[in-house]
N, C-alpha and C positions, 0 to 999 in steps of 0.2 A: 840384612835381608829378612831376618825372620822376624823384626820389629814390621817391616813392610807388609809381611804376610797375614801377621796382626791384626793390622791396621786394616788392609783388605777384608779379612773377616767381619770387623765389627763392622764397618760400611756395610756391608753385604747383608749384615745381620739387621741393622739398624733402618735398611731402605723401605723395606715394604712395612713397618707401623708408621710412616710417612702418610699423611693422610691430604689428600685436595679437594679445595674447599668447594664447592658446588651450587650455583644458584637456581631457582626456579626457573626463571628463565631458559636455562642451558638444557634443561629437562625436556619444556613444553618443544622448545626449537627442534631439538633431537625426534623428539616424539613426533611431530609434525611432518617431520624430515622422511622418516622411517614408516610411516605409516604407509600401506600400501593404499589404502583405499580413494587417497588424491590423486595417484596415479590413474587407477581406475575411471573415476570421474574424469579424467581430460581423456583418457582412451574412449570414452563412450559419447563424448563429445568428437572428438574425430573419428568417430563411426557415422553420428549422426551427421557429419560434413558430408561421408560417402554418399549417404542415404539423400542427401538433398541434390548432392550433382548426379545422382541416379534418377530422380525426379525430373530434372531437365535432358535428360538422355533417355528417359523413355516416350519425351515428346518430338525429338529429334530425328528425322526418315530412318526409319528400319530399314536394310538391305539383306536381304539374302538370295542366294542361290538353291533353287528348288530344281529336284529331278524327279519326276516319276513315271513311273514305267510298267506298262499294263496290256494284258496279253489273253483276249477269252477266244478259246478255239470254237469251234463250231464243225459238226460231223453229221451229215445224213439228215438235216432238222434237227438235229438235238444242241444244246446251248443257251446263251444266252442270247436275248434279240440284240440282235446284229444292231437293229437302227437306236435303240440303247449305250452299248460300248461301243461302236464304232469296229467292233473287233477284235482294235487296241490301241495303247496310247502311247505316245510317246514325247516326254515333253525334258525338255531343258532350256528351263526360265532362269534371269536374275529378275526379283521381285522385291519392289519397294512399295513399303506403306508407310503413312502419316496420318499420326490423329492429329488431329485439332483441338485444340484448350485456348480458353479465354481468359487473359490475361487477370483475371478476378480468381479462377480455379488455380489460378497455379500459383498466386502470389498466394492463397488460403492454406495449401501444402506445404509452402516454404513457410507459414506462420506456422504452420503443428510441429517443425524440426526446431524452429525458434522458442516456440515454449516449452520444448523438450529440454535444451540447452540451460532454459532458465530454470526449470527444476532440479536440475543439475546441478548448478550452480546454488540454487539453496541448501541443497540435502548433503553440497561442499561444505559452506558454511556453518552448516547444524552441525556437519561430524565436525567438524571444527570445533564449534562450542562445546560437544562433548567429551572431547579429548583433551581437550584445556582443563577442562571443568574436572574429569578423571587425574588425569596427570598433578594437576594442583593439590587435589585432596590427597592422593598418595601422597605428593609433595610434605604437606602440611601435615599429615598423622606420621612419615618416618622423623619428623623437624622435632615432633610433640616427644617422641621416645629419646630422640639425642638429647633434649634438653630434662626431660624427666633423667637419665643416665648420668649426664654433666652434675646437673644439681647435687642428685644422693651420692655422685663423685666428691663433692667438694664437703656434702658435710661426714663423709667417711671420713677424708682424711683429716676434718677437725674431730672428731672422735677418737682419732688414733692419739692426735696429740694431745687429748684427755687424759686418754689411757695410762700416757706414761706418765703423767702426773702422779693418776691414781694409784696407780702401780707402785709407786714412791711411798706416796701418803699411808700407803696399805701396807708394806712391809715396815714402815714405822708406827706400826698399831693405831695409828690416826682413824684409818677405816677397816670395819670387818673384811675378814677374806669373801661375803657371800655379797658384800657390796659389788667388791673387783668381778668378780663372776658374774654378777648378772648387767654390769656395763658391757663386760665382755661379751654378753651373747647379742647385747643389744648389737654391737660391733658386727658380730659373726651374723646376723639377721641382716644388718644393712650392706655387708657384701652379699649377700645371697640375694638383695634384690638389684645391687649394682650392674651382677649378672644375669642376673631377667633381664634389666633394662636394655644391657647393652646388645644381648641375642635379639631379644623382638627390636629396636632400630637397626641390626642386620638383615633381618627379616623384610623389615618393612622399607629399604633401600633397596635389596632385592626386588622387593615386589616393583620398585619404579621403577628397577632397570627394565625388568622384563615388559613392563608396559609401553616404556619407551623402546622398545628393541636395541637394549643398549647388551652387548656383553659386556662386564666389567663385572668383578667378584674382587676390587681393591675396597679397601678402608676409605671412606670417603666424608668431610662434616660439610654439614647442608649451611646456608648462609640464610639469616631470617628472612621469610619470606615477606615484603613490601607490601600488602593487598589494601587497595585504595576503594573504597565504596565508588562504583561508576555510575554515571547518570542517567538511570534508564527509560528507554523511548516508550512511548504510548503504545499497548498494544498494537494498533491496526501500524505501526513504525517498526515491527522488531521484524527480525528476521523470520520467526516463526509463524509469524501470520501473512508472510508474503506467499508461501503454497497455495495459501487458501484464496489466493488474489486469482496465481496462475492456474491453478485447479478449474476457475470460474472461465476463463477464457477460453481453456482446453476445449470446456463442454460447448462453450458458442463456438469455438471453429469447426469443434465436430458436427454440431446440426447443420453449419454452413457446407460442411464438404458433402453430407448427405442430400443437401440441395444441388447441390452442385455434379451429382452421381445421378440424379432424377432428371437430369436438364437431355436433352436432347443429342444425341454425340454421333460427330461425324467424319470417317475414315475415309481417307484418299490413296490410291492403290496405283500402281503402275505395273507389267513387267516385261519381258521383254527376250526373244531367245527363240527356240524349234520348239516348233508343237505339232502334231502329227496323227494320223489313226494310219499312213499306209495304204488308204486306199488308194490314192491316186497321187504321180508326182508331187511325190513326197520332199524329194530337194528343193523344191520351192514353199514349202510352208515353217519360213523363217519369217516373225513377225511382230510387233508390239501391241498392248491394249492398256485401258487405263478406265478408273472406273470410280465411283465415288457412292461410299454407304453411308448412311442416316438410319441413327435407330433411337426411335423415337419413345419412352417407357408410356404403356397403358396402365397394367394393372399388375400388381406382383403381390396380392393377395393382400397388401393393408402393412406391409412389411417397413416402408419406409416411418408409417406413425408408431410403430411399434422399435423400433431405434432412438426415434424422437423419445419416446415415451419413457424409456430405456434410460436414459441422459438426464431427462428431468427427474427421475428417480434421486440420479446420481447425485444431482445437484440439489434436492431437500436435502438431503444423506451430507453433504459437503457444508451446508450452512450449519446443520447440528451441530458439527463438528466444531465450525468457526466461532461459534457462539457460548459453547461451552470453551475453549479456549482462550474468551475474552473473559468472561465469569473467573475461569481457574485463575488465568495471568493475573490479576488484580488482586484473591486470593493469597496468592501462591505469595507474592508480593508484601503484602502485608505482614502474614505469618512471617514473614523470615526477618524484617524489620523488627517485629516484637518480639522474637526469639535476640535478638542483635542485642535488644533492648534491657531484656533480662538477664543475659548473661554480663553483658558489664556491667548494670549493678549488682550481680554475684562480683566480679571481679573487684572493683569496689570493696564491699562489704567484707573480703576475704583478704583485701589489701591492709584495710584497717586491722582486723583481729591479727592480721601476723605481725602487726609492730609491737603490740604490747607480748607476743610469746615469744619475740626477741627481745625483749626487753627483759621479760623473764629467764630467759637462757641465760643472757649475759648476769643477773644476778644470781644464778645456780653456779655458773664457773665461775664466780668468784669465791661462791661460797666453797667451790669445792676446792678452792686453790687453798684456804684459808682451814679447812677442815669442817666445816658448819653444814655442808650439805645434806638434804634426807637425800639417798641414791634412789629412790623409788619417785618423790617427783622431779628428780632430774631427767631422770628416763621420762617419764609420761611427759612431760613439758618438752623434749625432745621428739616425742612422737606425735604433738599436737604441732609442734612446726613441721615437722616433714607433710601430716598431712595437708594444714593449711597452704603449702608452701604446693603441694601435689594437686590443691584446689584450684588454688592459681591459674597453674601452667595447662591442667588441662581446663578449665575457661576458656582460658586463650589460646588453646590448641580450636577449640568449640568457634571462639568469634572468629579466627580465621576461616573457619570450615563455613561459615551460616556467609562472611561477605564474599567468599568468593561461588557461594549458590546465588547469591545476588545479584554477581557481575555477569554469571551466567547467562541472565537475559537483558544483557545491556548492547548486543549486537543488531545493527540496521540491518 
């Protein structure tokens, strides 16, 4: 029993530095998932549903139920003229009215709910792109700290198995004791940044939980991230300059609906019920009427060119925009190609000089196995690979971060 109990412990103990592996992927999906603001966008999408069958339901017979009820007394000649109010009134109507629209007006309103719809659906796609784009780069700088952590993991513990060499060779007067001491600190130095490393990749896994709305505060190792340079579309093809497409039609349906507000408009009325003033047999003035308005616009002080005017504004102000956008995208494009470009031949250049300071390492432990070492450039010869080797990794922490700005704008 108390072998079992044991046993239970060390399980227990041994469960949470259990670490699961994690891929980018699993990240962006989460993230995507948890995002509230794609909710948002379909919720405002089935708003703008209401707002179109509200459009068709405000051309549909109006009915209502009117009462009004109206009472001017009169005394000695004093009041109101009698042949004016009647008196008084008394009416209980059901009243129906109907506009009319022409099947050009209303198809033009059902277009402004449509290219609402479509903006929607772009500024989905954009935050899309942005959250990809976010998510991956967190992705990609916690990936850069695991692997800087792993690395100066693995040549600690070939330093430790130095140590005990030296340690050996040193109490056989082979090496000074101020050799042993200062491999020693080199040792004590390279834990001390083992432990930086490993704090800032909990940090920086942290920060993608929380960007992903992930709760989770386990131990987690990232899986290398895949990123494939993608093929990207011609400006006036990317997602990004499709706004500037819908923007442009917004402003022609808007001048169209303003013509179409200037057109001539005509209401059809009916109703129907008691209407009354009392002066005379009254019980018989139950009766219907029906009636038909036209309101024809003259003059509204220059207001409808000054809307128009208004629009075309909007619309210089929208080509700026587009134009600079094609300028930047091509830009923006290039730069990040020639950054791509430079850092792998850093990566390169940084690949080659670490062979030959492996190559010198390995002949420094032999020398030290052997007793022939100077401990001063073993060290530095040790410190020239960590850095080479620290040169490396963040490169290609860098080229990951430069292609996935690049795939950035690879979305239709």
């Amino acid at each position: 029993m108390k072998k079992i109990i044991i046993f239970i412990f060390i399980i227990s103990f041994c469960v949470p530095v259990l670490s699961q592996e994690r891929s980018l992927d699993y990240y962006v999906s989460t993230g995507l998932q948890n995002n509230p603001l794609f909710k948002d966008y379909n919720n405002q999408k089935l708003s703008n549903l209401i707002d179109s069958l509200k459009i068709l339901a405000g051309y549909k017979p109006q009915v209502n139920g009117v009462s009004t009820n109206f009472y001017a007394p009169s005394y000695k000649n004093w009041g109101y003229d009698n042949a004016i109010t009647n008196g008084a009134n008394f009416a209980q109507q059901i009243v129906a009215t109907q506009r009319l629209v022409s099947k050009e007006n209303l198809s033009n309103q059902h277009e402004a709910i449509r290219l609402l719809n479509e903006s929607i659906d772009i500024s989905g796609k954009v935050t899309e792109q942005d959250l990809k784009k976010s998510i991956t780069a967190q992705f990609i700088t916690a990936f850069g700290s695991g692997q800087q952590y792993q690395f100066n993991k693995e040549v600690l513990d070939l330093l430790k198995k130095e140590e005990l060499i030296l340690k050996r060779m040193t109490e056989k007067g082979i090496y000074r004791q101020t050799d042993y001491l200062s491999f020693l600190v080199t040792i004590q130095q390279q834990e001390l940044l083992i432990s930086q490393y490993n704090l800032q990749f909990q940090n920086e896994v942290a920060a993608l939980n929380y960007l992903c709305g992930l709760r989770d505060t386990s131990f987690v190792q990232l899986q290398k991230p895949d990123l494939q340079i993608a093929v990207l579309p011609e400006a006036e093809s990317s997602v990004f300059y499709q706004q500037f497409v819908v923007d442009s039609l917004k402003f022609k349906n808007n001048i169209a609906q303003i013509e179409y507000n200037y057109k001539p408009k005509v209401n059809l009325y009916a109703d129907g019920g008691y209407l009354t003033s009392f002066a005379e047999q009254a019980y018989k003035n139950f009766g219907v009427s029906a009636g038909v308005t036209l309101t024809v616009p003259i003059y509204d002080g220059k207001q409808k060119k000054m809307q128009v005017d208004k629009i075309a504004i909007s619309e210089q102000t929208r080509q700026g925009y587009r134009d600079f956008f094609k300028k930047q995208y091509q830009q923006n494009i290039a730069q990040l190609f020639q950054q791509l470009h430079s850092t792998q031949k850093l990566i390169d250049e940084a690949n080659n000089q670490i062979k030959y300071t492996e190559i010198l390492i390995e002949a420094n432990r032999k020398l030290l196995e052997a007793g022939d070492v100077r401990m001063p450039d073993y060290i530095l010869a040790i410190g020239n690979y960590l850095t080479a080797k620290n040169i490396i990794t963040q490169n290609n922490i860098n080229k990951l971060q430069i292609i996935n700005q690049i795939n950035y704008w690879n979305r239709k």
